[in-house]
C-alpha positions as CSV (number, residue, x, y, z in Angstrom):
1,X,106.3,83.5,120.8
2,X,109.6,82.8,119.2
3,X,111.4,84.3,116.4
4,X,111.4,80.8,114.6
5,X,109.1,79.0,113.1
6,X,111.3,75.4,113.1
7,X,114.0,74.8,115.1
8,X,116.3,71.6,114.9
9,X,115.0,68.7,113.3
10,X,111.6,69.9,112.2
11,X,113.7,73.3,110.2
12,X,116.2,70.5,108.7
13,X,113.2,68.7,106.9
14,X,111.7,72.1,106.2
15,X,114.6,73.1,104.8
16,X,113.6,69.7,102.3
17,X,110.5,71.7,101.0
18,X,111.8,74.9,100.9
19,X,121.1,89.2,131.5
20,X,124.6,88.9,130.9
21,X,125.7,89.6,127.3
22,X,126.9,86.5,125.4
23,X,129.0,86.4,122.4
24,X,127.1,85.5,119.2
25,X,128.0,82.9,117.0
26,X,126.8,84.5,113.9
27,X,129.7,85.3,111.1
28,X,129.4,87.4,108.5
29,X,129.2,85.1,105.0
30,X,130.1,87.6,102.2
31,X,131.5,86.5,99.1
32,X,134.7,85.5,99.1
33,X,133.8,83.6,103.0
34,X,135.6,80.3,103.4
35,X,135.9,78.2,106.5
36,X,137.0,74.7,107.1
37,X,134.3,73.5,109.4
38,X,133.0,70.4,110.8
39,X,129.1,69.0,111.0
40,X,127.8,68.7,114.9
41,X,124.5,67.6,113.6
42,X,122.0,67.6,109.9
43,X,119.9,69.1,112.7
44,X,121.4,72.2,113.5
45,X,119.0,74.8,112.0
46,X,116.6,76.6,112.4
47,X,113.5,78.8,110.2
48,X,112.7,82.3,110.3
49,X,110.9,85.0,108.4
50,X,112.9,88.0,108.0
51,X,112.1,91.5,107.1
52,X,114.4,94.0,105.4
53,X,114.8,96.5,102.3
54,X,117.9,96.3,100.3
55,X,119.7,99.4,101.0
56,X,117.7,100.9,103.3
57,X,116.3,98.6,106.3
58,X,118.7,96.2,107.3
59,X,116.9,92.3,108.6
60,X,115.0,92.4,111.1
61,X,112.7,90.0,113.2
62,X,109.4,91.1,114.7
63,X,109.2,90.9,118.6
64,X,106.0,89.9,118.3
65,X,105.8,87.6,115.0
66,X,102.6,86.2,112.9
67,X,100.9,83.2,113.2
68,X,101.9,80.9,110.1
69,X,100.6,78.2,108.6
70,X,102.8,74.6,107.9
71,X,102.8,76.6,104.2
72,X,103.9,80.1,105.8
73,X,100.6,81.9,104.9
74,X,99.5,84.2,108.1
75,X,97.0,83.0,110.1
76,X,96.9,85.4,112.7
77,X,98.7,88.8,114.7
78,X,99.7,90.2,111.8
79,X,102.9,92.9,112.1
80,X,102.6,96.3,110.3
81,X,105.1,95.0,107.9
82,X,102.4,92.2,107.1
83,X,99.8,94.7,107.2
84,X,101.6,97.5,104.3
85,X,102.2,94.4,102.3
86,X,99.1,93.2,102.4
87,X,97.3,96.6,101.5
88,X,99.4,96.8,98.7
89,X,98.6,93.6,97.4
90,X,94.5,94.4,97.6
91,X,95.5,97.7,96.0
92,X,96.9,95.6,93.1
93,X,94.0,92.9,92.6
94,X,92.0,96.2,92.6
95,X,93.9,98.1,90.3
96,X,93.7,94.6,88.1
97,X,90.2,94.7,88.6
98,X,89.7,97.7,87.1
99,X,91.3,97.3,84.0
100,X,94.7,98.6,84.7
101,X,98.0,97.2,82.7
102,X,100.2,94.7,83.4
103,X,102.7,96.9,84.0
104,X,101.2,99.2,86.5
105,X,99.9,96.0,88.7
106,X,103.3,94.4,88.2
107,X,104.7,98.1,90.0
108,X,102.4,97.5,93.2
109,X,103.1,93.8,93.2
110,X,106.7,94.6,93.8
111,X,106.4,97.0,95.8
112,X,104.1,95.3,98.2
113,X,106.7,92.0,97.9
114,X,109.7,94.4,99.6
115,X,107.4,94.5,102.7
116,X,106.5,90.8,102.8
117,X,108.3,88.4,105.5
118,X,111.1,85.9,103.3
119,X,111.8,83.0,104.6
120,X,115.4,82.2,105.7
121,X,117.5,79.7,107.8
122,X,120.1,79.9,110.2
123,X,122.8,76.9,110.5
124,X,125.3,76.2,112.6
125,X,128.9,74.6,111.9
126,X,132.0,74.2,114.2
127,X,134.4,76.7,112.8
128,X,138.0,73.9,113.0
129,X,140.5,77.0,112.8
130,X,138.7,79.2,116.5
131,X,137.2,75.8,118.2
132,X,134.0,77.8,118.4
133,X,130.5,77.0,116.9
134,X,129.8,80.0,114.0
135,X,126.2,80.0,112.0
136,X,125.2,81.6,109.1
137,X,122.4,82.7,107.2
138,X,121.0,81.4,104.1
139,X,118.3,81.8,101.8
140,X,116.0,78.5,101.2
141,X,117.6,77.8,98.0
142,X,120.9,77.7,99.8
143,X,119.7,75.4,102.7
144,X,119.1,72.7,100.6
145,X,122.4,73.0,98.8
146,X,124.5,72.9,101.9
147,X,121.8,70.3,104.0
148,X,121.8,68.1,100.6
149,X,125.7,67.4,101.3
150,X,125.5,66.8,105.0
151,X,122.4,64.5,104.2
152,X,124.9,62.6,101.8
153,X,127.4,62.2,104.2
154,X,125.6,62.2,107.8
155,X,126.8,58.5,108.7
156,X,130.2,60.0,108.7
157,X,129.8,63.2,109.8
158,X,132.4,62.4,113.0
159,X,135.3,61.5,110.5
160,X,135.0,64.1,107.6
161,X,135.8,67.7,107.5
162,X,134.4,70.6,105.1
163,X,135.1,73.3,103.2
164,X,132.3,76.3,103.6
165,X,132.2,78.5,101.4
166,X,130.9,82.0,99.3
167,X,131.2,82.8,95.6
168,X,129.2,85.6,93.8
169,X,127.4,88.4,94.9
170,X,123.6,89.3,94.8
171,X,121.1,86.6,93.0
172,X,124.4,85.2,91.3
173,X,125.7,84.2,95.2
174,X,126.6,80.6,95.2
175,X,127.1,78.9,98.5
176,X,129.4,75.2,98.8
177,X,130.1,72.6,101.1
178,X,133.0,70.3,100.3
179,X,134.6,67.6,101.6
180,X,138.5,67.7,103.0
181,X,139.8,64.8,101.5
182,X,143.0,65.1,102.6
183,X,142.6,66.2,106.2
184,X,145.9,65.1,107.3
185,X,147.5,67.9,104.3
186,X,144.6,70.5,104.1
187,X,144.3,71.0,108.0
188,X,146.4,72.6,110.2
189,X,147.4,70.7,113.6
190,X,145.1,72.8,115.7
191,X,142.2,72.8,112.8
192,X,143.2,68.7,113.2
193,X,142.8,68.8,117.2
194,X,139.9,71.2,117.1
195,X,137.8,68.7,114.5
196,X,139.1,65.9,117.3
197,X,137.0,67.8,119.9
198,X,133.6,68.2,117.8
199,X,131.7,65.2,120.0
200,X,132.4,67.4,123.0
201,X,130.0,69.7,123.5
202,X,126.2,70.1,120.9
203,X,125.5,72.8,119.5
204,X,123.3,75.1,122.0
205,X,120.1,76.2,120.2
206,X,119.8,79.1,122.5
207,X,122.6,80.3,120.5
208,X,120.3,80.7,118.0
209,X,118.4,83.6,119.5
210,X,121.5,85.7,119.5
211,X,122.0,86.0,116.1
212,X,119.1,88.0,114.6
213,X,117.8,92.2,115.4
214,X,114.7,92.2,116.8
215,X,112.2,94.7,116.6
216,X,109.3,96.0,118.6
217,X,106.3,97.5,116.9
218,X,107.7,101.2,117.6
219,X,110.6,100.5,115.8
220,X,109.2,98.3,112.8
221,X,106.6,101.4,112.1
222,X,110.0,103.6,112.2
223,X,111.8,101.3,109.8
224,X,108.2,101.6,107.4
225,X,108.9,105.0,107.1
226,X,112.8,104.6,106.5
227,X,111.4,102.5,103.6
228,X,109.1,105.0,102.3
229,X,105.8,103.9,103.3
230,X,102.8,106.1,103.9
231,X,102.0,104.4,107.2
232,X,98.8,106.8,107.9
233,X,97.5,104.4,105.3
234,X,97.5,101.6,108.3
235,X,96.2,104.4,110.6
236,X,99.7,104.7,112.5
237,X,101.8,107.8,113.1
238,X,105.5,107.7,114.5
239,X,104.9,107.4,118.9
240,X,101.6,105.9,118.3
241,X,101.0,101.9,118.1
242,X,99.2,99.7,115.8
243,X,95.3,100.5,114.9
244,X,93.3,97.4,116.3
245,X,90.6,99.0,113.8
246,X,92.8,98.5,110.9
247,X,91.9,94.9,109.3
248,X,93.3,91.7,109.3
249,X,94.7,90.7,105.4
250,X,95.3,87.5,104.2
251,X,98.1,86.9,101.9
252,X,96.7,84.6,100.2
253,X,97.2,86.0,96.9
254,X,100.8,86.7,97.6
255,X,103.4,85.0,95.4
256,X,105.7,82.5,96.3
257,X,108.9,84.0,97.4
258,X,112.0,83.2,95.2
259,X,115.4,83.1,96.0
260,X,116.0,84.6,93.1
261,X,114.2,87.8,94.2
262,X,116.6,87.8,97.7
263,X,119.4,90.5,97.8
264,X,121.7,88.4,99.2
């Protein structure tokens, strides 16, 4: 099964709604990030649930991933991950159940949230200063915001050039995507001969798979623990593997995720 749920076209209108070793594409896109770029294709992108803990578990994809629905609910082969957040979520309509305060069912609510697959996106631009194809990563919010300005400009995506770039930090991040109006002033002669060369060669999706840490179930049940979960609650123990007796949540009553709630 792969890592992404959309790839290419299908992840671009998603992104609408909400061997030998090779060298990965992927580019760190801190605050302060800026590239002049060009635009190979809207279609460039592709959709992925990641799972990580701010500060202490850094993203992850599960080798083996759930089933989702077209709305990203799990249908099916749930990862311990899924599993912890979903307990903690019954835990908490329990809890409500019983009479307990806002407050204490808001405290299990975000807690169970932390272990909850969020959706992201991986894009790719051509990178006019190496020659070389770089992608980044990007919340849903910040999909849209870059995919609304190639959108506007797709019909001339083979004569404009772009400015990519990173301001703020945390929920206050904002990501850009200008236009070089002056390319003949703002670009250097190889950015100029680079951007000449962008019809060359597409984007290879493969690239794609290089770019994110995947985890087995060994190693996802490690990084539960690194995050401070009880995972004899699951019936699991570090060395053993998944309990096929433990049951199958739904996550239906999960929230929707909200950019705002991203660390990055």
């Amino acid at each position: 099964m792969s890592m992404f749920t959309k790839v290419g076209a299908e992840a671009a209108a998603a992104g609408n709604n909400e061997g030998a070793a090779k060298e990965s594409p992927i580019v760190s896109f801190k605050s302060g990030s800026l590239f002049k770029v060009g635009v190979k294709s809207i279609n460039n992108v592709a959709e992925y649930y990641g799972y990580s803990i701010y500060n202490k578990v850094n993203t992850f994809v599960p080798k083996s991933p759930a089933t989702r629905n077209a709305k990203g609910y799990i249908t099916g082969g749930h990862t311990v991950w899924d599993k912890a957040s979903e307990l903690l979520y019954a835990e908490a309509n329990a809890a409500k159940e019983a009479g307990a305060s806002e407050d204490a069912v808001k405290e299990i609510t975000d807690e169970a949230y932390l272990y909850k697959g969020k959706k992201r996106y991986l894009r790719s631009f051509y990178d006019l200063t190496t020659g070389k194809d770089l992608v980044v990563d990007l919340s849903p919010k910040q999909e849209q915001t870059l995919k609304s300005v190639i959108d506007d400009n797709v019909d001339d995506l083979d004569a404009i050039a772009f400015k990519l770039a990173k301001k703020g930090a945390g929920t206050a991040a904002v990501v850009s995507l200008n236009a070089i109006v002056k390319m003949d002033r703002d670009l250097t002669e190889e950015e100029r001969a680079n951007f000449a060369k962008i019809g060359d060669e597409p984007f290879d999706f493969a690239d794609f798979e290089t770019c994110l840490y995947v985890a087995d179930e060994a190693e996802q049940t490690k990084n539960l623990v690194i995050a401070g979960f009880d995972i004899g609650r699951l019936g699991l123990s570090i060395g053993a593997s998944a309990s096929n007796s433990a049951p199958a949540p739904s996550d239906a009553d999960a929230p929707d995720i909200s950019d705002e709630s991203l660390p990055f």
